[in-house]
BADRENDREN-597293 format. One line per 3 residues: their letters; for each residue x, z, y of N, C-alpha, C. Coordinates in Angstrom, 3 decimals. Each point is the difference from the previous one (the first is absolute). Layout:
<recs>
A) X/Z/Y/X/Z/Y/X/Z/Y ~ ... $
</recs>
This chain:
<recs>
XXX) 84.144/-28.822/13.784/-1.064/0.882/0.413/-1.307/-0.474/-0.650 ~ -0.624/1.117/-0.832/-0.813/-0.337/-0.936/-1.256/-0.123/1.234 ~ -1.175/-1.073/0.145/-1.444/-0.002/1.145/-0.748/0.394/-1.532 $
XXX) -1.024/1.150/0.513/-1.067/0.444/-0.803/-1.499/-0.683/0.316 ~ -0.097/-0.806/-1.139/-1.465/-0.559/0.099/-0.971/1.021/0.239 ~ -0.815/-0.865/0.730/-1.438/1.030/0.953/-1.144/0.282/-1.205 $
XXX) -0.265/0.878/-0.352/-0.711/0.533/-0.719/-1.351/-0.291/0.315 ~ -0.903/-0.443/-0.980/-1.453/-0.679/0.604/-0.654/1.110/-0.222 ~ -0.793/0.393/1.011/-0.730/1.187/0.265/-1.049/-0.274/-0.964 $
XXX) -0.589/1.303/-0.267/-1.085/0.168/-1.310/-1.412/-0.384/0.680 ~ -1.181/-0.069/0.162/-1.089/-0.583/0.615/-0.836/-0.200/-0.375 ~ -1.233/-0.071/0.168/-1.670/-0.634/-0.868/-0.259/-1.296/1.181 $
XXX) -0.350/-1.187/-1.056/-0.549/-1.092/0.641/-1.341/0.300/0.542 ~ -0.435/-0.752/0.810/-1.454/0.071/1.015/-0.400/-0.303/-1.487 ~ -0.272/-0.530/-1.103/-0.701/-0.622/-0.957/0.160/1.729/-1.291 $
XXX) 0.653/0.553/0.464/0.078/1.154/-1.101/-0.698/0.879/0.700 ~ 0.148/0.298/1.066/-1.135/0.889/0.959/-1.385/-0.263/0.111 ~ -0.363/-1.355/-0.406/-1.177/-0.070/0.183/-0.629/0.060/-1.537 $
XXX) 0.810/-0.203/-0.763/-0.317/-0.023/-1.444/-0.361/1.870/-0.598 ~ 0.878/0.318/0.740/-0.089/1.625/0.016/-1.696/0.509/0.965 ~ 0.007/-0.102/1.305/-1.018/0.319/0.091/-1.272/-0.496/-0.327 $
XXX) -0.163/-1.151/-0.547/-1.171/-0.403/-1.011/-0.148/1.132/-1.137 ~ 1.040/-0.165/-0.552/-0.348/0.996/-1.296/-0.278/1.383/0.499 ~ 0.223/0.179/1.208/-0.344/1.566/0.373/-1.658/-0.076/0.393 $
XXX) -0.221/-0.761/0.924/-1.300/-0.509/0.168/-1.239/-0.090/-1.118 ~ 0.838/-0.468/-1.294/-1.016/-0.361/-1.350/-0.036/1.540/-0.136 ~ 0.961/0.896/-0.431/-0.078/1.194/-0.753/-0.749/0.841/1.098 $
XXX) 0.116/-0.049/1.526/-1.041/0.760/0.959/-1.531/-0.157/-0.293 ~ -0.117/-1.687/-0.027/-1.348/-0.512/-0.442/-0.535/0.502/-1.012 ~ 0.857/0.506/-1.199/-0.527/0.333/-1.432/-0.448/1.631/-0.040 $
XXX) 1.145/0.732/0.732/0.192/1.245/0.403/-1.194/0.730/0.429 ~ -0.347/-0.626/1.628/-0.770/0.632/0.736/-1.333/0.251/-0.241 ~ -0.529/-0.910/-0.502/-1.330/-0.095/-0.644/-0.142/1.084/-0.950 $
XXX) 0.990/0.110/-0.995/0.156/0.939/-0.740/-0.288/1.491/0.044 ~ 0.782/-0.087/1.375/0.262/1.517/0.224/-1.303/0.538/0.945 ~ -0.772/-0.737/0.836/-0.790/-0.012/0.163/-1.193/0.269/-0.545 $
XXX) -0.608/-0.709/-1.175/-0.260/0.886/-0.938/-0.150/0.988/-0.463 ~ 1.053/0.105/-0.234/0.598/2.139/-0.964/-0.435/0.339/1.427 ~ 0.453/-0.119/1.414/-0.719/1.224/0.999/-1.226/0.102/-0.263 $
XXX) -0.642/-1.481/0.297/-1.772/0.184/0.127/-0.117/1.038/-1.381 ~ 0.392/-0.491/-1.277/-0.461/1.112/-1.536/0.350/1.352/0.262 ~ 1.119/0.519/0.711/0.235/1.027/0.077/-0.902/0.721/1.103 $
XXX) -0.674/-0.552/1.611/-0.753/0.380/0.362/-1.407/0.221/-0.574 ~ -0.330/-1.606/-0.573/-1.487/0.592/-0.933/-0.127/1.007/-1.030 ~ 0.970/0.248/-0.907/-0.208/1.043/-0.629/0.406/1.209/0.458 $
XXX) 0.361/0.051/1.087/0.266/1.087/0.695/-1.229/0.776/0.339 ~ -1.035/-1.149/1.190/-1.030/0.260/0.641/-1.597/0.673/-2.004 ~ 0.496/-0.741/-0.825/-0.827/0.585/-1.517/0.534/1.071/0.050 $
XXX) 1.209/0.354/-0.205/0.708/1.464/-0.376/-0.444/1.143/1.125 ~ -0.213/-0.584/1.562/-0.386/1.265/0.299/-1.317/0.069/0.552 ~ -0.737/-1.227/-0.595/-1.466/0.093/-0.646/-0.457/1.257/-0.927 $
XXX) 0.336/-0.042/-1.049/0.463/0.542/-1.098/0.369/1.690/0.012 ~ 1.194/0.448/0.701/-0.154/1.088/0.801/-0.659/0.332/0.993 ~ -0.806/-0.400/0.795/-1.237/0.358/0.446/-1.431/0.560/-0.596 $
XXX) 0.114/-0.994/-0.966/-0.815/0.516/-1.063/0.454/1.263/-0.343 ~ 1.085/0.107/-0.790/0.313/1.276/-0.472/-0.442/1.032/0.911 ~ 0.408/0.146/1.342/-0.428/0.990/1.075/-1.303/0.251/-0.100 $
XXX) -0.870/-1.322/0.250/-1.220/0.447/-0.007/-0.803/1.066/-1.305 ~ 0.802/-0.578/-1.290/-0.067/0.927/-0.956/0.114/1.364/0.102 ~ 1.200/0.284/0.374/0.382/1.596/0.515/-1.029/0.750/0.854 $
XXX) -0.263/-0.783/1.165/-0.741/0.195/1.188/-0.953/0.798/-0.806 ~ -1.081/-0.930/-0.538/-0.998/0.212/-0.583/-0.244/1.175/-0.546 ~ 0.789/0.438/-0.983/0.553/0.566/-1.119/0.114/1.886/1.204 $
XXX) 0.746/-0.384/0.840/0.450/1.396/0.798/-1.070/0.052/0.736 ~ -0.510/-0.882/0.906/-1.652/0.556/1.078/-1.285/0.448/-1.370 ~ 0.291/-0.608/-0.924/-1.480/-0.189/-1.321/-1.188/-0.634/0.973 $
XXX) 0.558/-1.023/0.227/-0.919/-1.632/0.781/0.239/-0.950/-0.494 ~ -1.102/-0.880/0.514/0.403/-1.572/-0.416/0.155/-0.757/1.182 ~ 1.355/-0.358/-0.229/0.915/-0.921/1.022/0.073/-1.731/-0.406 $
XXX) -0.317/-0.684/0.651/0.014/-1.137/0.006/0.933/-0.965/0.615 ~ 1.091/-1.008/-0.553/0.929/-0.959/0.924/-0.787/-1.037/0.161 ~ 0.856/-0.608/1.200/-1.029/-0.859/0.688/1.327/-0.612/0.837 $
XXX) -0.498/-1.585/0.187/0.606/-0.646/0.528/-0.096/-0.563/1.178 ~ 0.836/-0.675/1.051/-0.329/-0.242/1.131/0.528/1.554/1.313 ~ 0.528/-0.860/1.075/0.778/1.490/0.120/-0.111/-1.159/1.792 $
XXX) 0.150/0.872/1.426/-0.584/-0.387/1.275/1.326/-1.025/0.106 ~ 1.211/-0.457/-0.546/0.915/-0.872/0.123/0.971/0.212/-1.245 ~ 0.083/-1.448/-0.512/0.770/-0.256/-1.082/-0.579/0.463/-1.513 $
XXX) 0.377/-0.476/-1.205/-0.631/-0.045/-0.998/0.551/1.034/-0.554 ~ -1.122/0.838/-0.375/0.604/1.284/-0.842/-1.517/0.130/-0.870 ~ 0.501/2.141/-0.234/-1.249/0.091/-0.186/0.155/2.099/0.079 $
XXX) -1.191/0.197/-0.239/0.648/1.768/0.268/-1.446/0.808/-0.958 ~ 0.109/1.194/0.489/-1.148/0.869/-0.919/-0.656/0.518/0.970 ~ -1.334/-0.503/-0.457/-1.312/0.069/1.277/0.083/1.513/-0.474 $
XXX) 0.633/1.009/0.609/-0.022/1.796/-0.659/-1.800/0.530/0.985 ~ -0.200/-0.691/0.935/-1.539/0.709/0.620/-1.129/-0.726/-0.350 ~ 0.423/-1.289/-0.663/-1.481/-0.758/-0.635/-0.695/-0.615/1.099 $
XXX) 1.014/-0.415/1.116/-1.001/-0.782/1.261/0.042/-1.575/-0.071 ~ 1.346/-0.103/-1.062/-0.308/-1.594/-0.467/1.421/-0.807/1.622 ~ 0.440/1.083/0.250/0.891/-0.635/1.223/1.785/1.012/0.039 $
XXX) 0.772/-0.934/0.279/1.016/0.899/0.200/0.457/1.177/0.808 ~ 0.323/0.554/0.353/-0.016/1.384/0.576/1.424/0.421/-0.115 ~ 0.773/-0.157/1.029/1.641/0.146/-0.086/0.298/1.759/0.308 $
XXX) -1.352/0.429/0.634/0.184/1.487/0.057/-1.430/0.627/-0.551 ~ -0.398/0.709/-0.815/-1.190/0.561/0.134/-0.235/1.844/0.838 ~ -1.004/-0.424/0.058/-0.767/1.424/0.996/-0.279/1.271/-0.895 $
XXX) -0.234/-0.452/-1.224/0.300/0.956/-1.023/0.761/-0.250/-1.311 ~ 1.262/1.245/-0.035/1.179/-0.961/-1.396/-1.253/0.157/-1.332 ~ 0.494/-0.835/-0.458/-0.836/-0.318/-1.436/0.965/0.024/-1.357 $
XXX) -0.386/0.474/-0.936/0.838/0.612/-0.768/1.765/0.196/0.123 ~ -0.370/1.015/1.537/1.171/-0.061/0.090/0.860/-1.133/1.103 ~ -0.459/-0.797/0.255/0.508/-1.129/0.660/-0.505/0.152/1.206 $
XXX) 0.834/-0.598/1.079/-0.712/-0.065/1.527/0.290/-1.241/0.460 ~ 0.249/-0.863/-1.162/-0.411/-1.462/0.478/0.067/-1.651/-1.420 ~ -0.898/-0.610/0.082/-0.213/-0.734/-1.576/1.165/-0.479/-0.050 $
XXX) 0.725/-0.030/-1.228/0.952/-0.358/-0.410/-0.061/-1.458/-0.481 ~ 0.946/-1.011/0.745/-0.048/-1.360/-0.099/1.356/-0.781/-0.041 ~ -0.237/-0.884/-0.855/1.140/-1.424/0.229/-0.223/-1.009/0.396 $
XXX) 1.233/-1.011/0.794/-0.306/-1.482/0.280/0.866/-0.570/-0.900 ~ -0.709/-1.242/-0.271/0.831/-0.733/-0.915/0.825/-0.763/0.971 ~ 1.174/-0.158/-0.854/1.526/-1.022/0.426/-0.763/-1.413/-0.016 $
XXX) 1.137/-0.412/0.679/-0.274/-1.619/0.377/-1.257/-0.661/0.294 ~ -0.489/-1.154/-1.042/-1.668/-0.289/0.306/-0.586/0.228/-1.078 ~ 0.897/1.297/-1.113/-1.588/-0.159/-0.907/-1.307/1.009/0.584 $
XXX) -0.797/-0.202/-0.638/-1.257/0.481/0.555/-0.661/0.371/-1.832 ~ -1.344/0.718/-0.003/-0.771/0.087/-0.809/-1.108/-1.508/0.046 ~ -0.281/0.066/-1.333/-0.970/-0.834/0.002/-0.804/-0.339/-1.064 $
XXX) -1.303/-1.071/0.053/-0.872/0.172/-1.074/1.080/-0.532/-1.676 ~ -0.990/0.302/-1.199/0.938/-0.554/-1.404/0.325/-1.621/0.496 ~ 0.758/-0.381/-0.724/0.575/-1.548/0.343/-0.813/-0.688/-1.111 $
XXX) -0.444/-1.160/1.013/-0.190/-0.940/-1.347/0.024/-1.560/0.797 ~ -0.196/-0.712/-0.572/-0.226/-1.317/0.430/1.494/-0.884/-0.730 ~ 0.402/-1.063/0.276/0.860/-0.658/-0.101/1.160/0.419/-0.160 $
XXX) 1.364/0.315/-0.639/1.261/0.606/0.459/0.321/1.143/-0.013 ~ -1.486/1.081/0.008/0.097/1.297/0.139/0.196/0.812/-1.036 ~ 0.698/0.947/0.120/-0.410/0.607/-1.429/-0.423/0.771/-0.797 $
XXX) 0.033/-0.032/-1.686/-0.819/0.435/-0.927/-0.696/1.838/1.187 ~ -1.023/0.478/-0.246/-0.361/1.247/0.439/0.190/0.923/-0.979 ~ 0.952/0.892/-0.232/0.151/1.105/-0.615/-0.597/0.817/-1.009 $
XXX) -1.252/-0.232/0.610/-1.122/0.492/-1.003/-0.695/-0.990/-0.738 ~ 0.312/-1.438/-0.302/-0.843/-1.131/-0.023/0.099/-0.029/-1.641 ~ -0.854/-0.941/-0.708/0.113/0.465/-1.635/1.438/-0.542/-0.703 $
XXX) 0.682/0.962/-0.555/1.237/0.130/-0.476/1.158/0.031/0.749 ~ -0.218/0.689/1.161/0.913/0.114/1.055/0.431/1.668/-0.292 ~ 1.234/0.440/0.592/0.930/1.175/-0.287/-0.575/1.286/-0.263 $
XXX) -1.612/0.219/0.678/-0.455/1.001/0.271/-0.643/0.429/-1.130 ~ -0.979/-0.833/-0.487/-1.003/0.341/-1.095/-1.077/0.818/0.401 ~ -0.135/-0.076/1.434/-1.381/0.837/0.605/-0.774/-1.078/1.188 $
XXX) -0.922/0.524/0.231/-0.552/-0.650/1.284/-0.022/0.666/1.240 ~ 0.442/-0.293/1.223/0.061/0.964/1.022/-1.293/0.037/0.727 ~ -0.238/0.696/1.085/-1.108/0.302/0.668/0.135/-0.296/1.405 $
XXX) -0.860/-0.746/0.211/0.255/-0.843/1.705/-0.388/1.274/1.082 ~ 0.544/-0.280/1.224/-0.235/1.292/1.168/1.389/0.485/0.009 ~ -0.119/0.817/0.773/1.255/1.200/0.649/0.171/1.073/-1.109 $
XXX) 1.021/0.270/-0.022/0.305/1.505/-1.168/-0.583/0.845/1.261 ~ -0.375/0.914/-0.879/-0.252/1.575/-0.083/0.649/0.785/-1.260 ~ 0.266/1.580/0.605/0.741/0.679/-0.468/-1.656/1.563/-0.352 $
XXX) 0.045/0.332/-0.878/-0.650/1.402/0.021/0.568/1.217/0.171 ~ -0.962/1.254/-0.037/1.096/1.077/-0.135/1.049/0.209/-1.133 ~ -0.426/-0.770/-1.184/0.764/-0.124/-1.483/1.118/-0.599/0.359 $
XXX) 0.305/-0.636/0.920/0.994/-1.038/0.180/-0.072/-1.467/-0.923 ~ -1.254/-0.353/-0.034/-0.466/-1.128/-0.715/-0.751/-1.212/0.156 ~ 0.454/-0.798/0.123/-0.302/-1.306/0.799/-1.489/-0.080/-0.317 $
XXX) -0.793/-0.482/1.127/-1.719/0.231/-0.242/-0.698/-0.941/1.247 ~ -0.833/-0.763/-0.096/-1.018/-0.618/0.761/-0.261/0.474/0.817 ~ 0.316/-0.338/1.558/-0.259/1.197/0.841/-2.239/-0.924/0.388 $
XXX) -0.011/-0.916/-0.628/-1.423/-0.004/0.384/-0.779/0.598/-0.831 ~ 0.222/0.583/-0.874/-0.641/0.546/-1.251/-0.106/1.720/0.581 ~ -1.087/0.413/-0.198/-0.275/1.478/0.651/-0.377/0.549/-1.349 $
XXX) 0.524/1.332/-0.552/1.517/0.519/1.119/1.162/-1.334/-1.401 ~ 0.889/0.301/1.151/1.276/-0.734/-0.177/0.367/0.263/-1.809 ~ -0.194/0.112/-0.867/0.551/0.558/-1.189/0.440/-0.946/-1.060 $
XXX) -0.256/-0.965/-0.441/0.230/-0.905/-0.596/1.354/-0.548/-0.115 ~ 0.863/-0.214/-1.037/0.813/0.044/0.135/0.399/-2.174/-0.386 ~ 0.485/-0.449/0.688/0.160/-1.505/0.087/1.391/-0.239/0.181 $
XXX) 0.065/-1.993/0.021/1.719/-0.404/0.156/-0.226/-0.654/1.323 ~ 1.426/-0.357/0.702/0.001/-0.636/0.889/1.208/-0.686/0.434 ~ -0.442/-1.312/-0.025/1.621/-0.886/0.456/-0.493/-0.512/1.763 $
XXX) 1.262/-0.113/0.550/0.102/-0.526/1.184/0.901/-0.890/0.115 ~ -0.110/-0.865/0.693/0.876/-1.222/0.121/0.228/-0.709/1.508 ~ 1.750/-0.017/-0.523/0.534/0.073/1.480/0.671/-1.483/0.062 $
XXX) 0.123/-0.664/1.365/0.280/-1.138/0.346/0.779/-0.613/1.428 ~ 0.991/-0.521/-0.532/0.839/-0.220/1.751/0.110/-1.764/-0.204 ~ 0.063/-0.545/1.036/0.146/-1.401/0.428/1.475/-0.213/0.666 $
XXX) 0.751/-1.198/-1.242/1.483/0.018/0.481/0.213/-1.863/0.360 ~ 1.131/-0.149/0.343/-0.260/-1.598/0.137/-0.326/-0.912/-0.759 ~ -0.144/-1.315/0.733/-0.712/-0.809/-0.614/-1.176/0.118/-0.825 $
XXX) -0.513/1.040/0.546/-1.776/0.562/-0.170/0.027/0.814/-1.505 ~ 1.507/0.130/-0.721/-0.500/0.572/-1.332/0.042/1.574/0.041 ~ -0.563/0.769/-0.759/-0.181/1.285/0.230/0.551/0.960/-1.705 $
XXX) 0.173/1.223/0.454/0.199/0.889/-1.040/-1.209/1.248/-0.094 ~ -0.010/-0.194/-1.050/-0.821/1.407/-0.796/0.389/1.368/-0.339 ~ -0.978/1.236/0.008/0.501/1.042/-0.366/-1.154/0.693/-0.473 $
XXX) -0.244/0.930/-0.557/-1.300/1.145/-0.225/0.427/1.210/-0.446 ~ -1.353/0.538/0.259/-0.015/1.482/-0.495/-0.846/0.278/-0.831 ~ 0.428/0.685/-1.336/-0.984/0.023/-0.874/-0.040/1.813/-0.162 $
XXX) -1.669/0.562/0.193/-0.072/0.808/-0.051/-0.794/0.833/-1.012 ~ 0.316/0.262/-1.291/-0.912/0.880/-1.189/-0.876/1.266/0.402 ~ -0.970/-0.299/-0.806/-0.947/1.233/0.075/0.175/1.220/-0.266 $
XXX) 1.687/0.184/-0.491/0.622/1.279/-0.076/1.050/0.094/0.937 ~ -0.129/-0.943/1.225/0.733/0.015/1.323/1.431/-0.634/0.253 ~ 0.228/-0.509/-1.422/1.274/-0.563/0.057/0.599/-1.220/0.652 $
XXX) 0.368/0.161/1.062/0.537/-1.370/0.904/0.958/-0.853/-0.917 ~ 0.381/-1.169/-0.233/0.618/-0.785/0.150/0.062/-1.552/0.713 ~ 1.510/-0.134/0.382/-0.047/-1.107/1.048/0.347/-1.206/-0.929 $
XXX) -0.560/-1.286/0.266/0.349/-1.205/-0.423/0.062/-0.876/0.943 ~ 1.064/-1.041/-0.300/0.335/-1.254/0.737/-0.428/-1.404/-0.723 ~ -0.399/-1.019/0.633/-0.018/-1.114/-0.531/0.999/-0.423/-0.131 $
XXX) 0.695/-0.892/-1.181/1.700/-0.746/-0.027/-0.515/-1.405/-0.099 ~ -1.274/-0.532/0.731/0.187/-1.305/-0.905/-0.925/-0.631/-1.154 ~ -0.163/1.008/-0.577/-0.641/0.143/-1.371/-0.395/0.428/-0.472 $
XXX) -0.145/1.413/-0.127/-0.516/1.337/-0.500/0.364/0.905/1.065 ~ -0.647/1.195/-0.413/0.247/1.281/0.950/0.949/1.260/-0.471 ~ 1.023/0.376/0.847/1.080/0.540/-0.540/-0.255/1.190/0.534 $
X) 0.909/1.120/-0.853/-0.127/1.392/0.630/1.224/0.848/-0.199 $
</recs>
């Protein structure tokens, strides 16, 4: 009568299990940070992009009442920004009279923590868009856009509004370990939005 030797069961040592979740640990560590990241970039250029289309609206706006509409930032909770359409310099989620058409200013909040803010400079920050030999080849014009009846970006302190100017805005969120990402809006005197991101090094679009 043939006895059948006991077959040694298959198994991971306590020393292969722990060797395993280290290396899972390193690639989480490498991972997360990562991906973290791409959200915050994908929210900041999100919050430029519908910067950007706001603008455009206000363009239209303008264009269909034959007024000059002004965006403006700051909004009674959370960071956005909308189109002052009655010129009182305040938001207005319903108005008492529709204005070109509208019966209430048309507004966005930005995602996550970016916010608007002044050009960057100091230490770390970077190059400004319009700065000499930077992407633009123009100089922009400090203040709030305004829109005319032309649909053409214009000084809203300048009476009447007609002048036709550039304008960049620049957007900013705070991620860990205190470092932050960049974004803007660059706006031509023939109204043309485009959005840029900081990578680092230069400004991408």
């Amino acid at each position: 009568m043939k006895t059948n030797n006991r077959t040694r069961q298959n198994g991971h040592s306590l020393v292969e299990v722990l060797i395993t979740l280290l290396l899972i640990l390193i690639v989480a560590s490498m991972a997360i940070p990562n991906s973290a990241t791409a959200i915050a970039n994908i929210k900041l250029r999100g919050a430029a992009s519908d910067f950007a289309g706001l603008v455009q609206q206000a363009r239209i706006s303008a264009v269909r009442g034959n007024k000059t509409f002004t965006v403006l930032f700051g909004l009674p909770s959370g960071n956005g920004a909308y189109i002052d359409l009655n010129g009182n310099g305040s938001f207005d989620s319903v108005l008492s009279t529709p204005v070109a058409g509208l019966s209430t200013e048309p507004m966005i909040q930005f995602g996550g923590s970016a916010n608007h803010v002044a050009a960057p400079s100091g230490t770390g920050a970077p190059t400004k868009l319009d700065a000499s030999g930077g992407p633009l080849g123009w100089t922009a014009t400090a203040g709030n856009i305004s829109f005319n009846s032309r649909g053409l970006p214009c000084n809203s302190s300048a009476t009447p509004c007609g002048s036709n100017v550039n304008y960049i805005f620049y957007f900013r969120d705070t991620r860990s370990f205190g470092s932050s990402g960049w974004a803007a809006v660059s706006v031509t005197a023939a109204a043309r939005a485009k959005v840029w991101v900081w990578n680092g090094s230069s400004w991408t679009n």
